[in-house]
PDB file as gemmi writes it, atoms N, CA and C in Angstrom:
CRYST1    1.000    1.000    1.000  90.00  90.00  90.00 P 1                      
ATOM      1  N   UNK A   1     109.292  90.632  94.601  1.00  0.00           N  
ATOM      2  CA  UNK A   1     108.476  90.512  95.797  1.00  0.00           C  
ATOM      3  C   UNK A   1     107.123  91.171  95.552  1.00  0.00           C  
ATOM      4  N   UNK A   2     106.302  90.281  95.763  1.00  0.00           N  
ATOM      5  CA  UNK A   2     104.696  90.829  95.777  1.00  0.00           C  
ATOM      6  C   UNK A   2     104.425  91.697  96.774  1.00  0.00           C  
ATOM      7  N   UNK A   3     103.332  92.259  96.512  1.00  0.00           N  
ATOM      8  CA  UNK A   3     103.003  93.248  98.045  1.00  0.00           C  
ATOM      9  C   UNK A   3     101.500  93.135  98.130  1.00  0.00           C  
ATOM     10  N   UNK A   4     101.326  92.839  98.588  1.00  0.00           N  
ATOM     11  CA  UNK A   4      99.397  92.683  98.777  1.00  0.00           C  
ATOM     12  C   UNK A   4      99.059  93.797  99.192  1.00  0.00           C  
ATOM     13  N   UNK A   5      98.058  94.677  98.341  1.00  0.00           N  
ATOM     14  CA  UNK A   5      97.415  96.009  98.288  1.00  0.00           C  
ATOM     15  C   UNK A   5      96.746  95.829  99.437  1.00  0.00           C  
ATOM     16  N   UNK A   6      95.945  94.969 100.083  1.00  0.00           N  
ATOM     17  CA  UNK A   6      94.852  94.814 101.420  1.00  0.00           C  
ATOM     18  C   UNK A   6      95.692  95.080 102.239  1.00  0.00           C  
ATOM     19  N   UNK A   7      97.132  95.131 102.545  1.00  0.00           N  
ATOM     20  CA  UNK A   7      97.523  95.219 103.980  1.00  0.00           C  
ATOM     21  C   UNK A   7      98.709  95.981 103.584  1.00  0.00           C  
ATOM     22  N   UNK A   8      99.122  96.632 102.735  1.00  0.00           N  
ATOM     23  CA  UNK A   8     100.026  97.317 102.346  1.00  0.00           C  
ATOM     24  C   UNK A   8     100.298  98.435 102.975  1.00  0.00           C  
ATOM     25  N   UNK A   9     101.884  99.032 103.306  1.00  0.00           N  
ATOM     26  CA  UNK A   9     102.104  99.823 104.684  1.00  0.00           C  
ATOM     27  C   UNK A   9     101.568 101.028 103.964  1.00  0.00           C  
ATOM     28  N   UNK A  10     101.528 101.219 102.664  1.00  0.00           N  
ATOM     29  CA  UNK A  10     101.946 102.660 101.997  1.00  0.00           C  
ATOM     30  C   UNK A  10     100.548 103.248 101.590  1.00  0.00           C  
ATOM     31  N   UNK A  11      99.403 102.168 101.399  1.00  0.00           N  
ATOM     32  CA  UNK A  11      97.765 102.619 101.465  1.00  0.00           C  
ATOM     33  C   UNK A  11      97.382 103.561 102.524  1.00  0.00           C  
ATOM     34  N   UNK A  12      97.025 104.424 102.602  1.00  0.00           N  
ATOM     35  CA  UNK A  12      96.148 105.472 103.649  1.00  0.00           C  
ATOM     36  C   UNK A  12      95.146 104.795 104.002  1.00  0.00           C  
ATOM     37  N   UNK A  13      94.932 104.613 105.253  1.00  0.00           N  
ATOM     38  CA  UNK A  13      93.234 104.435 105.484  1.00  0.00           C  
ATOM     39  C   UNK A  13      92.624 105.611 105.468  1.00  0.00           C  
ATOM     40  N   UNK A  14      92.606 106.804 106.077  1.00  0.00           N  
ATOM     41  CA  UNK A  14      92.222 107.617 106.267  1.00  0.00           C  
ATOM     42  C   UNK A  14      91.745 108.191 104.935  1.00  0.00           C  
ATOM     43  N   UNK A  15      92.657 108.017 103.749  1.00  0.00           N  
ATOM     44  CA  UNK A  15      92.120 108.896 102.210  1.00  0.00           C  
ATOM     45  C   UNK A  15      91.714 108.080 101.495  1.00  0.00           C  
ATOM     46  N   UNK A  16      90.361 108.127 101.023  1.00  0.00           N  
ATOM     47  CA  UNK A  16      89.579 107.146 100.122  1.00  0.00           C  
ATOM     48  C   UNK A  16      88.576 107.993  99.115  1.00  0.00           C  
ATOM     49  N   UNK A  17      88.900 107.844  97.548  1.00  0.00           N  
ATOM     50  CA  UNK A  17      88.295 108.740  97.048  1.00  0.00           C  
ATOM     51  C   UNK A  17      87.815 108.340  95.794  1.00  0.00           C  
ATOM     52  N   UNK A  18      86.412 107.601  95.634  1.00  0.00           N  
ATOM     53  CA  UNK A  18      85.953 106.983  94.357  1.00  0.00           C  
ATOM     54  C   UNK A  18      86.752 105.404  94.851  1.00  0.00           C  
ATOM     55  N   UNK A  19      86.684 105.010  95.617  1.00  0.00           N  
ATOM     56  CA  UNK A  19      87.351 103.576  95.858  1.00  0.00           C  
ATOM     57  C   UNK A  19      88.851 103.905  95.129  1.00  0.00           C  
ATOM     58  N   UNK A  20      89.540 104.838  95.167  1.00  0.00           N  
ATOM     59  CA  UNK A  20      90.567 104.427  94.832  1.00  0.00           C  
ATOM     60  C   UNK A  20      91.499 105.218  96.605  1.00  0.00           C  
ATOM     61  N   UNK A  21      92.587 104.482  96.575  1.00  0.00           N  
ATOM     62  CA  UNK A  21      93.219 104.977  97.765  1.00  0.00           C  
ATOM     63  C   UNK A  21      94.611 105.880  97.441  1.00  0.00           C  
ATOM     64  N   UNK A  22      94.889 106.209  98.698  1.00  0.00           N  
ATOM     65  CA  UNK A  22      95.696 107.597  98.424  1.00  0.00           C  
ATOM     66  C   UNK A  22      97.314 106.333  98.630  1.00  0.00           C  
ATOM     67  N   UNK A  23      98.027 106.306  98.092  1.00  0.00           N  
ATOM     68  CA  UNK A  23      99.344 105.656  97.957  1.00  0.00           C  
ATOM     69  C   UNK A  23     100.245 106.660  98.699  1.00  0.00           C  
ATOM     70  N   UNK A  24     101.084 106.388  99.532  1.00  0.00           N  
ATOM     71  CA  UNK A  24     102.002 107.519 100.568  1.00  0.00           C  
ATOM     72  C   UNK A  24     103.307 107.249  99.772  1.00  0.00           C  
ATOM     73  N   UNK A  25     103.286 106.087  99.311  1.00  0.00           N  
ATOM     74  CA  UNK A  25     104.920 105.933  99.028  1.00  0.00           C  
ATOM     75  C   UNK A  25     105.554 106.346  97.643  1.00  0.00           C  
ATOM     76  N   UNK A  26     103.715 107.347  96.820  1.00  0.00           N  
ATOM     77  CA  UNK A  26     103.989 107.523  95.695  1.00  0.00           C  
ATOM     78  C   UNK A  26     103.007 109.303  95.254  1.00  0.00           C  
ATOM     79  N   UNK A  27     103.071 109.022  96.651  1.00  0.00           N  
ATOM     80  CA  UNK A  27     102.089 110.604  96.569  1.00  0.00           C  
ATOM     81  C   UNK A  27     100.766 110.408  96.040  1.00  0.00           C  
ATOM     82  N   UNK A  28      99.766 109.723  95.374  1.00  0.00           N  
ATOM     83  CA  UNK A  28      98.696 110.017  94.085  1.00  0.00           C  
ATOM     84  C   UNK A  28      97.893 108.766  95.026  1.00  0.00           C  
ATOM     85  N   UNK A  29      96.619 108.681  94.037  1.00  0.00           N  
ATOM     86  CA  UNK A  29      95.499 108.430  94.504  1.00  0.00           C  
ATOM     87  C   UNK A  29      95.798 106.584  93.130  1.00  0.00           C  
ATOM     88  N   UNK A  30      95.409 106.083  93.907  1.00  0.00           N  
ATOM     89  CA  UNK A  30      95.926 104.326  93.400  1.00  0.00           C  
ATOM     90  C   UNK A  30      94.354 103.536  92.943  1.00  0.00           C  
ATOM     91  N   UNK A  31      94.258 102.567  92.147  1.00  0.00           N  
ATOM     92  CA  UNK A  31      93.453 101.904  91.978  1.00  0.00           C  
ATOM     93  C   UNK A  31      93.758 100.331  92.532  1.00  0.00           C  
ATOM     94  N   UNK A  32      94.534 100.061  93.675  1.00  0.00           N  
ATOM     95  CA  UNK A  32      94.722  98.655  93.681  1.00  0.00           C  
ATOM     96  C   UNK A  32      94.213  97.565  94.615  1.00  0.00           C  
ATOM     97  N   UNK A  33      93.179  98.446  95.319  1.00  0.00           N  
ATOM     98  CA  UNK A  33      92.595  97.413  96.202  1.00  0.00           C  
ATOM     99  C   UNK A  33      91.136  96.710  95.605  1.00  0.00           C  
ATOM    100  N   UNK A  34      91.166  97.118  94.397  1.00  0.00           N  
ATOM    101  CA  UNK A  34      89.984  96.105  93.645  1.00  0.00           C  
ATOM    102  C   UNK A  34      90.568  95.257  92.268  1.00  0.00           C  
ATOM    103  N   UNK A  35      89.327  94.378  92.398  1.00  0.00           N  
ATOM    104  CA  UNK A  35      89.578  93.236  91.398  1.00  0.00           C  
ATOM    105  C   UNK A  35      89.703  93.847  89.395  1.00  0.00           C  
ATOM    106  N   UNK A  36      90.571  93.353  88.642  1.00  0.00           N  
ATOM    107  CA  UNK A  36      90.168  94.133  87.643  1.00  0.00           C  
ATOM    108  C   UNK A  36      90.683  93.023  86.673  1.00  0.00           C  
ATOM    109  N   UNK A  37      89.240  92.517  85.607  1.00  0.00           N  
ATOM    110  CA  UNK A  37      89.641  91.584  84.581  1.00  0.00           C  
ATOM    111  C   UNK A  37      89.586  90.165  85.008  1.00  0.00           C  
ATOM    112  N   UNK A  38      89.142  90.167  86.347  1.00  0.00           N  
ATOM    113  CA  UNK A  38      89.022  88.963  87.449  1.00  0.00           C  
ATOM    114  C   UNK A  38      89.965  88.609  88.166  1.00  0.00           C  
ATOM    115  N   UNK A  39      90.864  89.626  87.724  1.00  0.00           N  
ATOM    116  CA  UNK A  39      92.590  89.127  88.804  1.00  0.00           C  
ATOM    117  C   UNK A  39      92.126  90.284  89.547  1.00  0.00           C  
ATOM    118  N   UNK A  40      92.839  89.157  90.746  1.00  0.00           N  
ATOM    119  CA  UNK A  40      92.552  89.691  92.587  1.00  0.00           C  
ATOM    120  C   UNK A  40      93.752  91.111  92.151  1.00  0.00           C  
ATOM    121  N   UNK A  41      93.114  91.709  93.154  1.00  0.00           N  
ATOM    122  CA  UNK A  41      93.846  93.039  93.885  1.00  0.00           C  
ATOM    123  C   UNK A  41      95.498  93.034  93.236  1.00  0.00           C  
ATOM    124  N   UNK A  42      96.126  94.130  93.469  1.00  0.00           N  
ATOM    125  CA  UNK A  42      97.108  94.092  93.350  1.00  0.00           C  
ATOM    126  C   UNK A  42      97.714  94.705  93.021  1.00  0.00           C  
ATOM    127  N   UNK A  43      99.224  95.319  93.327  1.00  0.00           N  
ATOM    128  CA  UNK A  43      99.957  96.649  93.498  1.00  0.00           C  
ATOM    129  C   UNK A  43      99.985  97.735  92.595  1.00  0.00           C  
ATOM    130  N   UNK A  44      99.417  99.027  91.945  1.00  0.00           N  
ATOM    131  CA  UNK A  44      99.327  99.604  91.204  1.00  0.00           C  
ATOM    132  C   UNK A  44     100.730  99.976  90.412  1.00  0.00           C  
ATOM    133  N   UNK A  45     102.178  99.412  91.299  1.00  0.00           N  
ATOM    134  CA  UNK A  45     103.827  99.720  90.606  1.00  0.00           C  
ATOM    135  C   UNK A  45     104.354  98.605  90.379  1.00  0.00           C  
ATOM    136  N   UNK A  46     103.629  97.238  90.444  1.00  0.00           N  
ATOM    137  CA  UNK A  46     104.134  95.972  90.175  1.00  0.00           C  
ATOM    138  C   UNK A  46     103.700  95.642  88.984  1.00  0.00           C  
ATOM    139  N   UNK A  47     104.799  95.230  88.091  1.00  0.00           N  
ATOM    140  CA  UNK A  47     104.438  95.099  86.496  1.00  0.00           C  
ATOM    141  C   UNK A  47     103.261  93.525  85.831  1.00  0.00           C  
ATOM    142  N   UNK A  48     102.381  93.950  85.718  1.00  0.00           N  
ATOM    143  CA  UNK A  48     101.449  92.750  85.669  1.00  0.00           C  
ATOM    144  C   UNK A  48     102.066  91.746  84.927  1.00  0.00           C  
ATOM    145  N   UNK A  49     101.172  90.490  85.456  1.00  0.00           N  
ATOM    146  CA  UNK A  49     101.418  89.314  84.558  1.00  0.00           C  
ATOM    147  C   UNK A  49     101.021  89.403  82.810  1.00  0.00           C  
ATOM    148  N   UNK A  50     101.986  89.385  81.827  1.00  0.00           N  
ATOM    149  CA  UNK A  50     101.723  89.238  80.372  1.00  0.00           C  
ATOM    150  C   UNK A  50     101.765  88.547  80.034  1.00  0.00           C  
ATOM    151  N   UNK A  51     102.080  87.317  80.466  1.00  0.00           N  
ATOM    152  CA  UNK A  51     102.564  85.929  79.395  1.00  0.00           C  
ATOM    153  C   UNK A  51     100.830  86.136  78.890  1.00  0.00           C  
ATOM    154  N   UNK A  52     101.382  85.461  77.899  1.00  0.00           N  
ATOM    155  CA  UNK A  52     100.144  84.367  76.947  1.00  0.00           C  
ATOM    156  C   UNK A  52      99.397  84.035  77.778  1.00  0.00           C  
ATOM    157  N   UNK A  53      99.361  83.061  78.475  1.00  0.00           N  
ATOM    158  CA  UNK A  53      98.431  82.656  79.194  1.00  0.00           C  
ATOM    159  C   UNK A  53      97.409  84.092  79.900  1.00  0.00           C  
ATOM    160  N   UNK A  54      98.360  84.924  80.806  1.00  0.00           N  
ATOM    161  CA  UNK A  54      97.323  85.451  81.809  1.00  0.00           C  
ATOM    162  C   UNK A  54      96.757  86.526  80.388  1.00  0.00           C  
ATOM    163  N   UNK A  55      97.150  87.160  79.348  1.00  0.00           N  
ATOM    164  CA  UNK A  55      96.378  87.692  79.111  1.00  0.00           C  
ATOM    165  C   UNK A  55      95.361  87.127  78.337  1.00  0.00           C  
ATOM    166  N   UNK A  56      95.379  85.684  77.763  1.00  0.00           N  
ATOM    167  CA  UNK A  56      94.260  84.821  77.402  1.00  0.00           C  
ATOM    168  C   UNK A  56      93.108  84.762  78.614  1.00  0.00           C  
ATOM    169  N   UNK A  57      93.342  84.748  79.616  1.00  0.00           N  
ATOM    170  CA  UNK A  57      92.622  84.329  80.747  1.00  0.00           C  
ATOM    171  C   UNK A  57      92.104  86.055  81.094  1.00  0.00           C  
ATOM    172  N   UNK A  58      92.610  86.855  81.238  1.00  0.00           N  
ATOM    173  CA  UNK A  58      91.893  88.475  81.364  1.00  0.00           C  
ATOM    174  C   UNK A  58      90.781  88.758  80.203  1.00  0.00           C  
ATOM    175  N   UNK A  59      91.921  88.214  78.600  1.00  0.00           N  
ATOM    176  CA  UNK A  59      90.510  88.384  77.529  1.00  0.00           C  
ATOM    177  C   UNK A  59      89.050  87.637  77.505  1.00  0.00           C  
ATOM    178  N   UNK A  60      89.523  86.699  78.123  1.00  0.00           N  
ATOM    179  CA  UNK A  60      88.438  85.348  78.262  1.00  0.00           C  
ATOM    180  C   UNK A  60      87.168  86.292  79.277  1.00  0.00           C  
ATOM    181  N   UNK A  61      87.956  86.626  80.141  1.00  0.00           N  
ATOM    182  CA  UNK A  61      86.514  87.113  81.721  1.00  0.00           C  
ATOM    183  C   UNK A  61      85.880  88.445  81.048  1.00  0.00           C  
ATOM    184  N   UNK A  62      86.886  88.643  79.747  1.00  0.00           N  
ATOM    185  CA  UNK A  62      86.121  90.401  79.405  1.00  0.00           C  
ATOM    186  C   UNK A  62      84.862  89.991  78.234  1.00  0.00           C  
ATOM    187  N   UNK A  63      85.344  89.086  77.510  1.00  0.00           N  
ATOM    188  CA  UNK A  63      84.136  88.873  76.848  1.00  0.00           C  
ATOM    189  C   UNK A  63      82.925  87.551  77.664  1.00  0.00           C  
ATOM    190  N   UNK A  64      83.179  87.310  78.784  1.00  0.00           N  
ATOM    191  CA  UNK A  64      82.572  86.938  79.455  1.00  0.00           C  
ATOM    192  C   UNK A  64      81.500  87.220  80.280  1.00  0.00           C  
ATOM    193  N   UNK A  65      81.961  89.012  80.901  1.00  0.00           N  
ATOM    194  CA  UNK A  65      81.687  90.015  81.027  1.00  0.00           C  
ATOM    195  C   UNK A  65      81.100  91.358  81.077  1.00  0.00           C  
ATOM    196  N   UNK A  66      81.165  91.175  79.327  1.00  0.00           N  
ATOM    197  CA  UNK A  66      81.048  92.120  78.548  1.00  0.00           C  
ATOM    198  C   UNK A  66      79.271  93.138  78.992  1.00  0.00           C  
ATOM    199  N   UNK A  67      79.260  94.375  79.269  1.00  0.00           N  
ATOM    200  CA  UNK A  67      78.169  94.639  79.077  1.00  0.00           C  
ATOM    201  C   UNK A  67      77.102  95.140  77.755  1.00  0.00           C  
TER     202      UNK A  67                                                      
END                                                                             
């Protein structure tokens, strides 16, 4: 089961620190309400997508990217 970081019960609104948010259901300060590698948002304890494909498609936007 996915959990969408934007509306997620366990995000603090109240604690926001460097854009990262305070996680309740894990105590610590989270990075998952921003985009990273061009994949949307998404749960900082949910094990990312690895196949082949998505990490062809993450390497692709980084040298795309690149500064």
């Amino acid at each position: 089961m996915s959990i969408d970081p934007l509306t997620c019960i366990f995000a603090s609104t109240t604690e926001n620190v460097d854009n990262h948010v305070y996680c309740v259901e894990h105590d610590c300060f989270v990075d998952c309400q921003r985009s990273h590698w061009g994949e949307p948002p998404r749960c900082a304890y949910e094990e990312p997508d690895n196949s082949p494909e998505a990490m062809a498609r993450r390497v692709a936007w980084m040298r795309e990217h690149k500064e």
